[in-house]
KOLDRENFI-486112 format. One record per residue (C-alpha): x, y, z; residue number from 0; residue in three letters. Coordinates in steps of 0.2 Angstrom, whole numbers. Example, Ala and Ser with C-alpha at 12.3 -4.5 7.8 and 13.67 -1.06 7.14 Angstrom:
2
+-------+-------+-------+------+------+
|    xx |    yy |    zz | resi | resn |
+-------+-------+-------+------+------+
|    62 |   -22 |    39 |    0 |  ala |
|    68 |    -5 |    36 |    1 |  ser |
+-------+-------+-------+------+------+
***
This chain:
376
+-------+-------+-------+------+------+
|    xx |    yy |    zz | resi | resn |
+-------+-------+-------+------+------+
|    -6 |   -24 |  -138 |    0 |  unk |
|    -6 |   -15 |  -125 |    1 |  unk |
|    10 |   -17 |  -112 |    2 |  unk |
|     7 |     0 |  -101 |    3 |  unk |
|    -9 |   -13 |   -93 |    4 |  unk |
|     5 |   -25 |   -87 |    5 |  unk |
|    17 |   -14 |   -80 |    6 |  unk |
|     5 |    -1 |   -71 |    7 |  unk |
|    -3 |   -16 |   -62 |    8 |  unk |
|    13 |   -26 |   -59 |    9 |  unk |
|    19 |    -6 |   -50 |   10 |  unk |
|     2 |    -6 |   -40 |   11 |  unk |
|     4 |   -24 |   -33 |   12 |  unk |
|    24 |   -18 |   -25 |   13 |  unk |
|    18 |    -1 |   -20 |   14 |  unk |
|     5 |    -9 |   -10 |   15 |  unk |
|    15 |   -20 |    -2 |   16 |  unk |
|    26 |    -4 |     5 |   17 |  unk |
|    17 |     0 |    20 |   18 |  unk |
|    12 |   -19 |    27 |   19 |  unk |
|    26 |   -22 |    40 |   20 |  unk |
|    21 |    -8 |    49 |   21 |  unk |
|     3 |   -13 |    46 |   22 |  unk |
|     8 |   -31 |    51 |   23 |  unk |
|    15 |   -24 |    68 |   24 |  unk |
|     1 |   -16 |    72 |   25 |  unk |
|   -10 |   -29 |    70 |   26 |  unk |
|   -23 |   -19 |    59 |   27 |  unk |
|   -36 |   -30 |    49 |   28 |  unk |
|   -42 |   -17 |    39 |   29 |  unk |
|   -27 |   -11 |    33 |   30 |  unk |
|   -17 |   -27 |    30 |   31 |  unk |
|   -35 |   -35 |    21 |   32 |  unk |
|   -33 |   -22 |    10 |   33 |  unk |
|   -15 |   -24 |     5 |   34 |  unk |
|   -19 |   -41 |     2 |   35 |  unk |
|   -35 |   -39 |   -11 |   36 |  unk |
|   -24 |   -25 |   -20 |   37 |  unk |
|   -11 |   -36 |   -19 |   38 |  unk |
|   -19 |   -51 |   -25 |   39 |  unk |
|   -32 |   -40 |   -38 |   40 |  unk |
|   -15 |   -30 |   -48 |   41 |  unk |
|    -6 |   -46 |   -48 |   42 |  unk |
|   -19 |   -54 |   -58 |   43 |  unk |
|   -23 |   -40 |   -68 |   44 |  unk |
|    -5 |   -40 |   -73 |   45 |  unk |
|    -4 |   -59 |   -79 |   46 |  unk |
|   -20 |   -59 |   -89 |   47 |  unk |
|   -14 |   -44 |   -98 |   48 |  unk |
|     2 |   -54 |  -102 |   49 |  unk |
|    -7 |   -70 |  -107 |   50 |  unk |
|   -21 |   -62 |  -118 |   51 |  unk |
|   -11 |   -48 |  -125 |   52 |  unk |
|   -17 |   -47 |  -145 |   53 |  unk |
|   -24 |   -64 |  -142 |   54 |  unk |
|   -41 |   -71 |  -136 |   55 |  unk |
|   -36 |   -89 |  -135 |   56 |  unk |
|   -46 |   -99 |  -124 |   57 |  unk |
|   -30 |  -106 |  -112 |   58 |  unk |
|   -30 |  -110 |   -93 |   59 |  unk |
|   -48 |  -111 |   -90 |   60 |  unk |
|   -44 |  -115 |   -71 |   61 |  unk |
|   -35 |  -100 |   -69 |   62 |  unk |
|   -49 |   -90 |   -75 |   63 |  unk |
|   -59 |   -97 |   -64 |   64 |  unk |
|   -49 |   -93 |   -48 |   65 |  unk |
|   -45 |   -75 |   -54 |   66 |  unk |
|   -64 |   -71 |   -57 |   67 |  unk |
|   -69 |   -78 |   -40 |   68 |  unk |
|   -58 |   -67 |   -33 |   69 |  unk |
|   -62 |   -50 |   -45 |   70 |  unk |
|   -80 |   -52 |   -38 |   71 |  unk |
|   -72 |   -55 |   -21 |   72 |  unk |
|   -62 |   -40 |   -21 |   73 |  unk |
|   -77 |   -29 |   -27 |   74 |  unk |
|   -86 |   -34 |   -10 |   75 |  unk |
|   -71 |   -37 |     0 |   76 |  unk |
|   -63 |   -16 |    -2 |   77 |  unk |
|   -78 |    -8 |     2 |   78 |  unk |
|   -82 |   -19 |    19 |   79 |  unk |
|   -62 |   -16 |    22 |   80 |  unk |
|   -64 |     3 |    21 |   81 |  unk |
|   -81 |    -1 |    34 |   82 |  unk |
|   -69 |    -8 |    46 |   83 |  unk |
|   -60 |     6 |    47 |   84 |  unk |
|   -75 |    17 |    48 |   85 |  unk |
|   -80 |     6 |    64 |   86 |  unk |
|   -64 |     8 |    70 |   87 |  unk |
|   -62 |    26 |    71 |   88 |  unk |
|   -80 |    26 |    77 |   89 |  unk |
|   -75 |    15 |    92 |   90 |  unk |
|   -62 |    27 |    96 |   91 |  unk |
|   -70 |    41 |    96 |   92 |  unk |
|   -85 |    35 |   106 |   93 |  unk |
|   -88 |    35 |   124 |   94 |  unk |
|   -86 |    18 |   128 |   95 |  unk |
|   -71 |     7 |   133 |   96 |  unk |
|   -67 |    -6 |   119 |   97 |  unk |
|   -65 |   -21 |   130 |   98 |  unk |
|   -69 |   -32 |   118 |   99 |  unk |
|   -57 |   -33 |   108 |  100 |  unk |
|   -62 |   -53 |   103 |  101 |  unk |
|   -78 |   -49 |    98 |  102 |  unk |
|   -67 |   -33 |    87 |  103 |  unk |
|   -57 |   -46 |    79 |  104 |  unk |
|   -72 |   -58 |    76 |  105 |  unk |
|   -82 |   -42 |    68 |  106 |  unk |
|   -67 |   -35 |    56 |  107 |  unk |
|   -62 |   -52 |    48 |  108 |  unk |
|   -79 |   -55 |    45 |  109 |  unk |
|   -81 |   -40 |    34 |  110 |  unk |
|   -65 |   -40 |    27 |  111 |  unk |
|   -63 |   -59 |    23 |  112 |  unk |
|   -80 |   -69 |    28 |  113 |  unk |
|   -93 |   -55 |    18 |  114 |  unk |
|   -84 |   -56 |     3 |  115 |  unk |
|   -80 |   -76 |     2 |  116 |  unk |
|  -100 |   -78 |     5 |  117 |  unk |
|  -102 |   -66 |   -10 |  118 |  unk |
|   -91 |   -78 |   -20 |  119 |  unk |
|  -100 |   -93 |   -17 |  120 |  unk |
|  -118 |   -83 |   -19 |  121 |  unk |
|  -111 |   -77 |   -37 |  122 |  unk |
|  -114 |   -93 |   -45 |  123 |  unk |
|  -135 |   -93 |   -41 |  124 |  unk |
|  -132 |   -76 |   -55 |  125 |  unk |
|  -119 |   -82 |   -65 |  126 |  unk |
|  -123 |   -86 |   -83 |  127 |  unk |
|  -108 |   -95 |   -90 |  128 |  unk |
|   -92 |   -98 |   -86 |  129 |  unk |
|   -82 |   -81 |   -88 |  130 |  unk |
|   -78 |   -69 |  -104 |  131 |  unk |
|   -63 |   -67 |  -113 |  132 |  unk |
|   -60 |   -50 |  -118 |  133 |  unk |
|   -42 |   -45 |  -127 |  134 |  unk |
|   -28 |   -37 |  -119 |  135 |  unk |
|   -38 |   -38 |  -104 |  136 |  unk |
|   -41 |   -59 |  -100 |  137 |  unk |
|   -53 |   -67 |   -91 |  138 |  unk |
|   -66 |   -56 |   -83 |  139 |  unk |
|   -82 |   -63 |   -70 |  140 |  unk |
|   -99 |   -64 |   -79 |  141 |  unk |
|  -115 |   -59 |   -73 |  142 |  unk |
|  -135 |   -63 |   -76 |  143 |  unk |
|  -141 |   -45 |   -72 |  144 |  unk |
|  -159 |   -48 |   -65 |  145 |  unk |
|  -165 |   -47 |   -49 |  146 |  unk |
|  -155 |   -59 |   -38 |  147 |  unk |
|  -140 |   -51 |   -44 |  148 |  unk |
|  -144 |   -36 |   -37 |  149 |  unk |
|  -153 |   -43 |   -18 |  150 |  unk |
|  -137 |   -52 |   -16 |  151 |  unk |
|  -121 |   -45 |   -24 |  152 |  unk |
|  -125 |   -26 |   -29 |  153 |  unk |
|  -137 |   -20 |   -15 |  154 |  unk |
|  -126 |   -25 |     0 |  155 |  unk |
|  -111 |   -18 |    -8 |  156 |  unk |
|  -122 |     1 |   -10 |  157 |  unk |
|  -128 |    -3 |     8 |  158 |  unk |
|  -108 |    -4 |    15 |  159 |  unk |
|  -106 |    12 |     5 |  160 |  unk |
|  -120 |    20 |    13 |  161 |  unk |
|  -114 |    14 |    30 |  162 |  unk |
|   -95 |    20 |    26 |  163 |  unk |
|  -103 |    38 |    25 |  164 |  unk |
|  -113 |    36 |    42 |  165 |  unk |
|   -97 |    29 |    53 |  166 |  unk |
|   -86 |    42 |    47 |  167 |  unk |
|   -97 |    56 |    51 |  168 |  unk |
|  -102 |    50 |    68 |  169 |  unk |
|   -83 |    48 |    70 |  170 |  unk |
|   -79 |    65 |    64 |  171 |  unk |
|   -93 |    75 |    75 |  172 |  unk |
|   -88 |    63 |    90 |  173 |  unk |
|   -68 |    71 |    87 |  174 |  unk |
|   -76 |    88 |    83 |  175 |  unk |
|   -87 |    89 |    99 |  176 |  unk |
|   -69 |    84 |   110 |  177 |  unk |
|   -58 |    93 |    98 |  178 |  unk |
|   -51 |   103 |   111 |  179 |  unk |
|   -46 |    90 |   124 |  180 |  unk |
|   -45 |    73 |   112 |  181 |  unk |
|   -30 |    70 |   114 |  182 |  unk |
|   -32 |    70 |   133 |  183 |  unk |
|   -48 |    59 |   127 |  184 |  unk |
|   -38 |    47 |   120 |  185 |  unk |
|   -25 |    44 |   134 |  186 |  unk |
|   -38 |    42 |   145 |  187 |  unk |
|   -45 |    25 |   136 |  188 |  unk |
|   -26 |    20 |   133 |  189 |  unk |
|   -27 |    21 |   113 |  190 |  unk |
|   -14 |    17 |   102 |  191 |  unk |
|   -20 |    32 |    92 |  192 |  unk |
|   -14 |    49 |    94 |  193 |  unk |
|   -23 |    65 |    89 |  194 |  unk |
|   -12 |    68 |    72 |  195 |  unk |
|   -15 |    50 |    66 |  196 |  unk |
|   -35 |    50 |    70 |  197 |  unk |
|   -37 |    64 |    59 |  198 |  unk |
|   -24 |    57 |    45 |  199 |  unk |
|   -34 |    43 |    46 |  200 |  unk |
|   -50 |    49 |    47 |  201 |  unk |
|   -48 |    57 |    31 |  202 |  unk |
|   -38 |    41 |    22 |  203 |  unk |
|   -55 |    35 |    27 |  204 |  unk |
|   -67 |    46 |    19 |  205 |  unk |
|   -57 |    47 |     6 |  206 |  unk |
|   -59 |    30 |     1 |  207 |  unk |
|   -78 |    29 |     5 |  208 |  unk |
|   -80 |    43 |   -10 |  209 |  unk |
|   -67 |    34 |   -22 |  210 |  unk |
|   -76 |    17 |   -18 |  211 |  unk |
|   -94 |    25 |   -22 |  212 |  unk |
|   -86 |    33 |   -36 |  213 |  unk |
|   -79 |    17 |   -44 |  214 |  unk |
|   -95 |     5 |   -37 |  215 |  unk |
|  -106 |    22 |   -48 |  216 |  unk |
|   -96 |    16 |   -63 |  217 |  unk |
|   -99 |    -1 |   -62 |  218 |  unk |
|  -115 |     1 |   -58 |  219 |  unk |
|  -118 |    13 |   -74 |  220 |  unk |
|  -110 |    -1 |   -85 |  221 |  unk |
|  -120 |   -17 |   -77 |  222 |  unk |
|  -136 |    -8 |   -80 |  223 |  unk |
|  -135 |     2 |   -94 |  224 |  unk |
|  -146 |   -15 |  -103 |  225 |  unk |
|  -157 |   -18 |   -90 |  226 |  unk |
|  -163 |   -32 |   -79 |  227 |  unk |
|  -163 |   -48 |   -86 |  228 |  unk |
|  -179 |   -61 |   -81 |  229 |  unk |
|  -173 |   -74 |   -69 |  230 |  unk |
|  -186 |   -88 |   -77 |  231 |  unk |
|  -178 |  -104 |   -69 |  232 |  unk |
|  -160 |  -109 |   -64 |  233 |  unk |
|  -159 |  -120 |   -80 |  234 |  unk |
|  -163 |  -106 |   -91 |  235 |  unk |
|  -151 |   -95 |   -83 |  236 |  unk |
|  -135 |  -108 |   -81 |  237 |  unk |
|  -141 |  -114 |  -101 |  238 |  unk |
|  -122 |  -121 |  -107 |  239 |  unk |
|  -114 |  -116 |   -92 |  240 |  unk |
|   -95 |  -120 |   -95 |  241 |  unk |
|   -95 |  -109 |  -111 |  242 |  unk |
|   -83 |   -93 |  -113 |  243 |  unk |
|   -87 |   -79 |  -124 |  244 |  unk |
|   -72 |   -70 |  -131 |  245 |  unk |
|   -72 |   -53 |  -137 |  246 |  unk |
|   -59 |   -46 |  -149 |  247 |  unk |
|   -59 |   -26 |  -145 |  248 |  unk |
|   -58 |   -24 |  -164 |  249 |  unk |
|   -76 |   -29 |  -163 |  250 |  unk |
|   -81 |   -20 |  -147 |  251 |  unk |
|   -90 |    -3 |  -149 |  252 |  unk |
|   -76 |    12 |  -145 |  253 |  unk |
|   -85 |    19 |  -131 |  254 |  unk |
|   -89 |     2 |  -123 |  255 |  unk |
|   -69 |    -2 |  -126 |  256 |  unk |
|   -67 |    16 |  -116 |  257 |  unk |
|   -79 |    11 |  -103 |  258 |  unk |
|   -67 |    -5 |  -102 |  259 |  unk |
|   -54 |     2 |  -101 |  260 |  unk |
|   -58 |    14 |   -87 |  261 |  unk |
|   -63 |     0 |   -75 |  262 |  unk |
|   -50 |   -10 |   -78 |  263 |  unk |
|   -37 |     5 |   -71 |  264 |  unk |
|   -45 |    10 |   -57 |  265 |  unk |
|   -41 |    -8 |   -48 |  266 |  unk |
|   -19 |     0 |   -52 |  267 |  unk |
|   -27 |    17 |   -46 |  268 |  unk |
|   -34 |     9 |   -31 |  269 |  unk |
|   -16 |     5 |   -27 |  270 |  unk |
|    -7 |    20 |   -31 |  271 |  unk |
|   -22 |    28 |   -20 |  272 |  unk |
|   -19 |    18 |    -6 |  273 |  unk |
|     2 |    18 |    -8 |  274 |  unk |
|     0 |    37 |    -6 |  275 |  unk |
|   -10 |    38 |     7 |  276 |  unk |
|    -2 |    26 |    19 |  277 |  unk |
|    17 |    26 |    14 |  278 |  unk |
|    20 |    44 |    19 |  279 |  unk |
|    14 |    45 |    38 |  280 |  unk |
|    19 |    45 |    54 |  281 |  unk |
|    22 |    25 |    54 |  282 |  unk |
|    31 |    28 |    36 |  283 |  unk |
|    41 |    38 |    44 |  284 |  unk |
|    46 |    31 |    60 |  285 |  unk |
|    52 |    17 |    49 |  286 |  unk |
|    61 |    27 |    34 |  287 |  unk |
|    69 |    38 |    48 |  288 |  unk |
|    85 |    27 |    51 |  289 |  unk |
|    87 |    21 |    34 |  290 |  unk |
|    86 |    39 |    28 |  291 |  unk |
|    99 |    45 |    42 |  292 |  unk |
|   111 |    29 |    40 |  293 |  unk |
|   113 |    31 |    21 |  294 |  unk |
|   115 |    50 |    24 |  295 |  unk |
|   128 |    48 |    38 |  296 |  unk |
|   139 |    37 |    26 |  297 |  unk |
|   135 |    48 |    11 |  298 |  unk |
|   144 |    63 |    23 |  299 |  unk |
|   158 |    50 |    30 |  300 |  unk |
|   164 |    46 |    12 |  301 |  unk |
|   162 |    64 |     6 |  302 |  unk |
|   174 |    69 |    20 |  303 |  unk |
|   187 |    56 |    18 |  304 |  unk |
|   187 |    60 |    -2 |  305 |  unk |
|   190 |    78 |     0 |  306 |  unk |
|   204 |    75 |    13 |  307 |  unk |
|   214 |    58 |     9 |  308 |  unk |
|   220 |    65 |    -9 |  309 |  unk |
|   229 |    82 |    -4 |  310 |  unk |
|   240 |    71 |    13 |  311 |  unk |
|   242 |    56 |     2 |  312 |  unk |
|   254 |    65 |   -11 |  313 |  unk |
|   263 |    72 |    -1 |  314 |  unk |
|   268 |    56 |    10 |  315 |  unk |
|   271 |    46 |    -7 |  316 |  unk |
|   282 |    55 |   -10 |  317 |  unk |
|   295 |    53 |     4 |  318 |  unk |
|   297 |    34 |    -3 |  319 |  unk |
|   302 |    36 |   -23 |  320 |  unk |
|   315 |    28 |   -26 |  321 |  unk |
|   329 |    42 |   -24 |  322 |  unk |
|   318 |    53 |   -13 |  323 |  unk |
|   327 |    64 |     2 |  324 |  unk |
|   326 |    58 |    18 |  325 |  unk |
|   333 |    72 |    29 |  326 |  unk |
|   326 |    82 |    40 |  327 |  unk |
|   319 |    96 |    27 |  328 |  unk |
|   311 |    81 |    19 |  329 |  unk |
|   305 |    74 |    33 |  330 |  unk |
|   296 |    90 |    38 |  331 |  unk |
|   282 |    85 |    22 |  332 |  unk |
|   276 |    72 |    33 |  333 |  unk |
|   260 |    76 |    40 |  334 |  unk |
|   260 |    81 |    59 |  335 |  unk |
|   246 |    76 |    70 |  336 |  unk |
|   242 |    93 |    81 |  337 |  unk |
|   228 |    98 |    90 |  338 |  unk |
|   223 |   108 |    77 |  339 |  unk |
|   222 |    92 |    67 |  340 |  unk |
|   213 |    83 |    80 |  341 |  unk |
|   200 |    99 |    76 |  342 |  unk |
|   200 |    97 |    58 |  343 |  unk |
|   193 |    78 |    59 |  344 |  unk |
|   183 |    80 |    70 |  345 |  unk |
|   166 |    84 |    61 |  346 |  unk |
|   169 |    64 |    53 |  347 |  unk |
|   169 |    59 |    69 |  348 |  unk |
|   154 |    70 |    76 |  349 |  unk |
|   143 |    59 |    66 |  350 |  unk |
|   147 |    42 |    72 |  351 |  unk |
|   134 |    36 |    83 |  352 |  unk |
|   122 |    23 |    85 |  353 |  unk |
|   102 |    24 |    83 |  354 |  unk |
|    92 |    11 |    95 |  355 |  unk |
|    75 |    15 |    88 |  356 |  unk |
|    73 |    28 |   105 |  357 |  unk |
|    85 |    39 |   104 |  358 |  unk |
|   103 |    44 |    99 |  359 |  unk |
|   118 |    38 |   107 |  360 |  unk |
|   133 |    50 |   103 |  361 |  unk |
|   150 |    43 |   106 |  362 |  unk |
|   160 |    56 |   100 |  363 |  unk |
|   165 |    61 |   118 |  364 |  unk |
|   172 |    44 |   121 |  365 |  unk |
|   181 |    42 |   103 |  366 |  unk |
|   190 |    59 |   106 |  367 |  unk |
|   195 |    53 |   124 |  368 |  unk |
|   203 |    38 |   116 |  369 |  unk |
|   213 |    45 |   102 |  370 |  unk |
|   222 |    58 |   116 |  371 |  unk |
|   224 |    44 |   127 |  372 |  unk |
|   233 |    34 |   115 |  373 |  unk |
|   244 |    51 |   108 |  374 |  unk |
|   233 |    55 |    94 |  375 |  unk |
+-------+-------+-------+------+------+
***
């Protein structure tokens, strides 16, 4: 058994999930479809690992298949997500005025969503049985390697890589070649981008196109390490279809069981890539900023009424024991409210104001105002 599988993916599927109301604001495709197959692709990595953990019992067969639809889904869907953004920075960066935003919105939920539910429906032309068993690790998809499986599932997927690599550096010699007045460039075509967040994102970008050509390299190296297969006839090929073979890992060879198990983390890597790269920007912090500054501005408000209420509080408990003096020597313990008083609490106060998401609003002036206007 192995639990460190369940909780790494259970941690990748919340850490995704950190940067999408932003996101979600901001009405970005890309970037939400991609919080969504993460999402989706942890969460289920996280309940197989649970269910088959030790075990390679052949339970909920209908849940296997929905979760391997989706794992060869999400192998199409992140590549073409990471396309979109490409296009996107490219549109930016070019020349021409992006009035067509319908046409936009057609072309990004067509990669991000339509591309890889057609390659979900094309798997089952190369799909040799129902799905595999493998311990510790659940279901996974099955595949006829031969010839079809590689025109309609593994080809298109290299081609979006390639095309990932040719939109990002059109984008980055189109910035290059205006580096100097971009961000005038941008004003002029009314973008929501600024300079700093083209470049942040450019580089999220490319960053991704060389972790999804790495992790498509590795699958690619494990998928045809045996070689194409013949494709003689469909009937040869789907031959007792709704089988599942199960694979005890005591009986898989250790560096297959390796190979395994480095293509099952890098699904919980893709999350932690993608958490990293989104949660700490400008966005992130526009919307950690008043959270951060309301919990520091309590932390400093209760700081100072410990260190003060203690040392006054003594003194005026003491006045009303039974038996306690109650002339005017006495009296003289009480704590008098000078103006050098006023000056002394007046740091707690500086630090009450209000944040509206613009800008500060200090009332400190006012507060002070009311305190002498009512003898304070």
């Amino acid at each position: 058994m192995h639990p460190e599988l369940a909780v790494g993916a259970f941690l990748a599927s919340a850490l995704v999930l950190v940067p999408l109301p932003w996101h979600w604001r901001a009405r970005n495709v890309a970037t939400i479809s991609i919080i969504v197959w993460l999402f989706m692709s942890n969460l289920t990595f996280a309940i197989n690992s649970i269910i088959w953990a030790g075990n390679i019992n052949y339970v909920v067969p209908v849940w296997c298949d929905i979760v391997t639809k989706l794992e060869v889904g999400a192998t199409a869907a992140l590549p073409a997500c990471a396309l979109s953004l490409a296009l996107q920075l490219w549109r930016v960066s070019s020349a021409a005025r992006m009035t067509h935003t319908t046409r936009i919105l057609i072309l990004d939920l067509t990669l991000c969503w339509g591309y890889p539910a057609v390659t979900m429906a094309l798997h089952y032309i190369f799909q040799g049985h129902r799905f595999d068993i493998i311990e510790d690790f659940g279901c996974r998809p099955t595949s006829y390697i031969s010839i079809p499986a590689v025109l309609l599932f593994y080809s298109p997927i290299a081609a979006i890589v390639v095309l990932i690599f040719i939109y990002s550096g059109l984008a980055f010699a189109a910035f290059y070649r205006r580096r100097r007045t971009f961000t005038s460039f941008l004003q002029m075509k009314s973008s929501s981008f600024t300079a700093r967040r083209y470049v942040r994102l450019m580089a999220i970008t490319t960053a991704l196109a060389l972790w999804d050509a790495a992790v498509i390299g590795l699958v690619f190296a494990l998928t045809f390490q045996g070689g194409l297969r013949p494709y003689t006839s469909w009937a040869a090929v789907h031959f007792d279809f709704d089988r599942a073979d199960t694979y005890p890992t005591a009986l898989i060879p250790p560096a297959q069981l390796a190979w395994t198990y480095v293509q099952w983390w890098t699904i919980p890597c893709s999350g932690y890539s993608f958490f990293c790269f989104f949660a700490f920007g400008e966005d992130a912090e526009r919307e950690y900023g008043p959270w951060v500054r309301w919990v520091a501005r309590g932390m400093r408000a209760l700081g100072g009424v410990a260190a003060r209420v203690p040392r006054r509080r003594g003194r005026t408990e003491a006045l009303f024991e039974p038996g306690a003096s109650t002339s005017s020597e006495a009296a003289l313990a009480l704590p008098r409210w000078t103006e050098d008083s006023i000056i002394d609490i007046k740091p707690e106060f500086s630090d009450m104001s209000f944040y509206d998401g613009e800008g500060r609003i200090d009332c400190t002036g006012t507060i002070m105002r009311e305190m002498k206007i009512f003898g304070l």
